[in-house]
N, C-alpha and C positions, 0 to 999 in steps of 0.2 A: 166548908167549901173546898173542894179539890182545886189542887193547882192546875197550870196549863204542862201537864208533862212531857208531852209531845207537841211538833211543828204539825199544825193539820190544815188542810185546806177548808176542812168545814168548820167554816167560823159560828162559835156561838151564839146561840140566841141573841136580837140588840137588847132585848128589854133583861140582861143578867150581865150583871158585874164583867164579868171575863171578856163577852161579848160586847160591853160598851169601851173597856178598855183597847179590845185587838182593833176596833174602827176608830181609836182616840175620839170618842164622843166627850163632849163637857160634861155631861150627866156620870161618866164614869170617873171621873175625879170629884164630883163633889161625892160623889157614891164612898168613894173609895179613905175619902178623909173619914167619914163616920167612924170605917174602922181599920185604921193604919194593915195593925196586925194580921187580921184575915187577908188582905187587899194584898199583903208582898208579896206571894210567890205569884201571882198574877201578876203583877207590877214586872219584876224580874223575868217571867217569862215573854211577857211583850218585848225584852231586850235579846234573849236570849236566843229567839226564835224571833222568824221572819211572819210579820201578818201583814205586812203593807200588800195593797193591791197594784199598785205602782210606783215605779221607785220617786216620781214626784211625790207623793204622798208624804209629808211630814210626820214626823212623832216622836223626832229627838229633844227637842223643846217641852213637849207633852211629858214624855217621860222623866224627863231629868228635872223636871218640875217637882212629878211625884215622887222621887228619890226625896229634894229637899223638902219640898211642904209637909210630908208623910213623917220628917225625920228618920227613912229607915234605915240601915246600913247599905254603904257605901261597898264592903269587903265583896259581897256576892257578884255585882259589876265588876270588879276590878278583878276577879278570879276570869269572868269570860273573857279577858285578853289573853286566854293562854286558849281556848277554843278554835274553831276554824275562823275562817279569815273573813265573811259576811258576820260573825259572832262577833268576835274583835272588832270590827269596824263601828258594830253597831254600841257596841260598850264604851269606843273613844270616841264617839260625837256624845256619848251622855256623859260623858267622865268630862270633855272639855267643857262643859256648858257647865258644871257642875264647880268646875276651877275656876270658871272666870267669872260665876256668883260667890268667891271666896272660898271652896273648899279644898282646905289646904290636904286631906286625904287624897283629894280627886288629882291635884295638882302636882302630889309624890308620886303617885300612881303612873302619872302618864310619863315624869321624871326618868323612871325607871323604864318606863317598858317600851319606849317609843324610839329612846338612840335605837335600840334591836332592830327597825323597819329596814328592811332592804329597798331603795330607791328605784322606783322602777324607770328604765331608758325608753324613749321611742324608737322601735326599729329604725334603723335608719331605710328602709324601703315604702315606709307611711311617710317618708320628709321628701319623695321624690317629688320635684313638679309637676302640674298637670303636662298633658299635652294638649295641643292646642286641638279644637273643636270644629271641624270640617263646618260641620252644620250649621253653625253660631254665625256664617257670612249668610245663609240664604234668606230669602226677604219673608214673612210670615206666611203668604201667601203658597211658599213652596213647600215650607213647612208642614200646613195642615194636607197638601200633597201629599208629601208624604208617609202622614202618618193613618191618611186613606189608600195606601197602597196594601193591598194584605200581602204583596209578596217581599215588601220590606222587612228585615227582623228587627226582632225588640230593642235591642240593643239599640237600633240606628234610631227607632219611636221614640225612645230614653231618653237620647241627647235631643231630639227634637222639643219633648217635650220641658227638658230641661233651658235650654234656648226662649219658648215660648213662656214660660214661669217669670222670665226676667223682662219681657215684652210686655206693651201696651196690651190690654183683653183683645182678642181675637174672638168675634163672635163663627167667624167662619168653621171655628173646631168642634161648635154645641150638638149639631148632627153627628158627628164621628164619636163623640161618647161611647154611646154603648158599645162600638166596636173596640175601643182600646183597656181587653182587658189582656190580663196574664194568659199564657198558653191554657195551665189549668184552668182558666175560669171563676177561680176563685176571690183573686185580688184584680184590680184595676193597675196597670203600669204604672210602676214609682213616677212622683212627681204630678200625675195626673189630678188626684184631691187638690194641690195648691196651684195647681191652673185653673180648676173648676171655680175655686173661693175665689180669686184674679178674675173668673168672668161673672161672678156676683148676678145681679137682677138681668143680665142676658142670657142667663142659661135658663131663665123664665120664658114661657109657658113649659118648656121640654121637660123643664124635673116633674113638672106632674106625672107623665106617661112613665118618666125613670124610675119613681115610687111604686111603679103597677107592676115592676120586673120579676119574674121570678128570679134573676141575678143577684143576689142579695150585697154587690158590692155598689150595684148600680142601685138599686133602688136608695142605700143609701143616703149614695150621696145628691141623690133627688131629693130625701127628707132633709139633709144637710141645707139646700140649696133653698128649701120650702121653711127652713128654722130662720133663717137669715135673710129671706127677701119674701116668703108668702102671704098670702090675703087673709081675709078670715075664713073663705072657704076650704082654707087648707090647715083648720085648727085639727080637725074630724084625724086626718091622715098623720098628725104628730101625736094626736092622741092613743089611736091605732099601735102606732111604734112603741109608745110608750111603754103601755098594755104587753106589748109583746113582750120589750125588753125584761118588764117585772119576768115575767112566764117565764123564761129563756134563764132567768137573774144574768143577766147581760151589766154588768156591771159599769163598762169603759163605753163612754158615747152619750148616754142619758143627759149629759148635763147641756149638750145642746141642744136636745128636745127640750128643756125645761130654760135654757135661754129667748127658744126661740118661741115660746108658747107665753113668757114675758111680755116681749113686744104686745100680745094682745088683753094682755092683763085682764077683766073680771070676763071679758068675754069666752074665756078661757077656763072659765071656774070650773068645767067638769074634771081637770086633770088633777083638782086641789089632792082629793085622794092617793093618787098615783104619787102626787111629789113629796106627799108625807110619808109614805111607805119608803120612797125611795131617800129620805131624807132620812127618816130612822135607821134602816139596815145595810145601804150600801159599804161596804169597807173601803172604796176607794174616795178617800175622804177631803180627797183634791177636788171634786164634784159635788161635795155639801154644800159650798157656799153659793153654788147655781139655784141648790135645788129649795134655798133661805130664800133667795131671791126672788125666785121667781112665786113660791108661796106665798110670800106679800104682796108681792103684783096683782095676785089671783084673786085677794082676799080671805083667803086663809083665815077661820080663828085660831085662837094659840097660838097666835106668833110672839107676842110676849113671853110666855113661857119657854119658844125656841129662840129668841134673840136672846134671853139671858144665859140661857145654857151657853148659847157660842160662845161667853166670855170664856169659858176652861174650854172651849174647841182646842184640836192638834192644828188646825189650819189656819196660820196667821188671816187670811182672808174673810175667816166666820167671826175669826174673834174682831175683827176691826166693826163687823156688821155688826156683830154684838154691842160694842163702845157707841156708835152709832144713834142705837135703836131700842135698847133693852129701855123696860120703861123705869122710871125714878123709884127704886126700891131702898131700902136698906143694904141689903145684901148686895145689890148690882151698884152702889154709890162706893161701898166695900171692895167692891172687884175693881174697881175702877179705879181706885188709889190701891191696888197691890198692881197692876198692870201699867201704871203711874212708875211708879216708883222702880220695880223690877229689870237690873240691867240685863238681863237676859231677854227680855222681850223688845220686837223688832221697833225701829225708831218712829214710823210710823205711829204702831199703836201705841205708843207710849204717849205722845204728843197727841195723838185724838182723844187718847183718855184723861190728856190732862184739862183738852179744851172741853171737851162735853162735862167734867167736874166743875171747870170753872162756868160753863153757862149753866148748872142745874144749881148753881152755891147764890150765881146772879140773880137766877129765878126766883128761888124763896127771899133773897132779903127785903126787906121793908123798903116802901117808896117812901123816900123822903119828902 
């Protein structure tokens, strides 16, 4: 097996070793215990190099897990603090995590190499106050004014819409939509997505027609608007998205078509496909536990087999579904007292793992 030698944007295969590793899937660490040895420079190169899809995305926990469970050497992380500074960064959140489960290398390591930090200042020109907001006095009514003026500039739209974000929903703004995008056309006016989610089920019936846009910022967030408050007639149109998304491997977004396709759970079962795919291969792995969720909703088979994997998920969120859900195995009662036990794992899990052991230990004993 070849290492990861280089930082690539094309992520491996999900169904190969390397490739389950750069998405921190559970399946690539039980993978990966079978055989310590092969598994390192892969191991090492997911620290090395950058494969997250988004910086939310975890994998320092994931990682510094397989440093310890793998037993591999410690020296090859503690060399990349001497790398570029996303390199270093990423070897001192596994070197810490790695100290504070007892390892007294990881613990010299950081000893040494971290007085060296130079501390960084805040400009003092990012500590300036606001100034105060002309706009933020006039009544909502003046607002949605306006921001239906086209000879207003963006700028003056910004603060309006910024004013209106703090405001009771203004239904009067759901017409103006489609006109408040960027000059390019591309993006919709900061701030505008979280006035649209503030006007929730009144921007219904209109996200229907937003979804037919060729504007593809708008139609958006008419599928946003149609995940979070649509009927059943509007499964068709997230399905649609879906679909697309795959095509496109649109990676960022999916997880609220696969929240909002939830809500209608088995009626919904044509997307089961689609959330498996996107459930196997996405790398943005902050968006797995959507796409767990909503598979069960769906009805999904082999959710057993996906609940137990999430127990070695990178994303504290799959793994708690896991503790959850996974059904009463050997091997998942096993995970369940190392995730128990492990002060490295988040307090949550620790305490649902210890309550679902203790009601699986209730279940079997004998009735007196």
């Amino acid at each position: 097996m070849e290492p990861m030698a280089e930082r690539r944007y094309e992520y491996a295969p999900a169904g190969t070793l390397p490739g389950l590793l750069q998405r921190g899937r559970g399946l690539g660490a039980v993978m990966a215990a079978e055989d310590p040895s092969s598994a390192a420079d892969l191991v090492y190169g997911c620290i090395r190099w950058e494969w997250r899809w988004d910086s939310v995305d975890d994998r320092e926990l994931y990682l510094a897990r397989l440093i310890r469970d793998l037993e591999l050497p410690i020296g090859p992380v503690v060399e990349m603090l001497a790398g570029d500074e996303d390199t270093h960064d990423r070897a001192v959140e596994v070197l810490e995590l790695l100290a504070l489960g007892g390892s007294i290398e990881a613990r010299d390591a950081l000893r040494v190499h971290l007085p060296e930090e130079e501390q960084e200042e805040v400009p003092a020109s990012k500590c300036q106050p606001d100034r105060p907001d002309p706009t933020a006095e006039l009544p909502s009514s003046a607002l949605v004014a306006l921001l239906a003026d086209p000879d207003e500039p963006e700028s003056r739209k910004i603060n309006a819409l910024r004013v209106l974000y703090r405001r009771e929903p203004e239904p009067g703004l759901v017409p103006l939509v489609p006109s408040l995008g960027m000059a390019d056309g591309e993006y919709p006016l900061p701030l505008l997505p979280g006035v649209i989610r503030k006007l929730g089920a009144l921007a219904m019936p209109a996200a229907r027609d937003w979804v037919t846009s060729d504007t593809r910022w708008l139609a958006w967030e008419g599928l946003a608007v149609l995940a979070e408050h649509g009927e059943s007639q509007d499964i068709p149109a997230l399905i649609a998205e879906l679909e697309r998304d795959w095509v496109d491997r649109t990676w960022c977004g999916p997880d609220a078509l696969a929240r909002g396709l939830t809500r209608f759970g088995t009626k919904a079962a044509d997307a089961v496909s689609l959330l498996r795919r996107f459930w196997l291969w996405t790398p943005h792995s902050y968006e797995r536990p959507a796409y767990l969720t909503a598979l069960a909703a769906l009805g999904s088979p082999g959710m057993a087999g996906a609940y137990t994997e999430s127990l070695w998920d990178c994303e504290a969120q799959a793994r708690l579904l896991g503790v959850e859900h996974a059904p009463d195995r050997p091997e998942v009662r096993a995970r369940l007292g190392y995730l128990r036990e492990d002060p490295l794992e988040e307090p949550e899990i620790r305490k649902a793992a210890a309550a679902r052991l203790a009601g699986l230990s209730s279940a079997a004993s004998p009735v007196e």
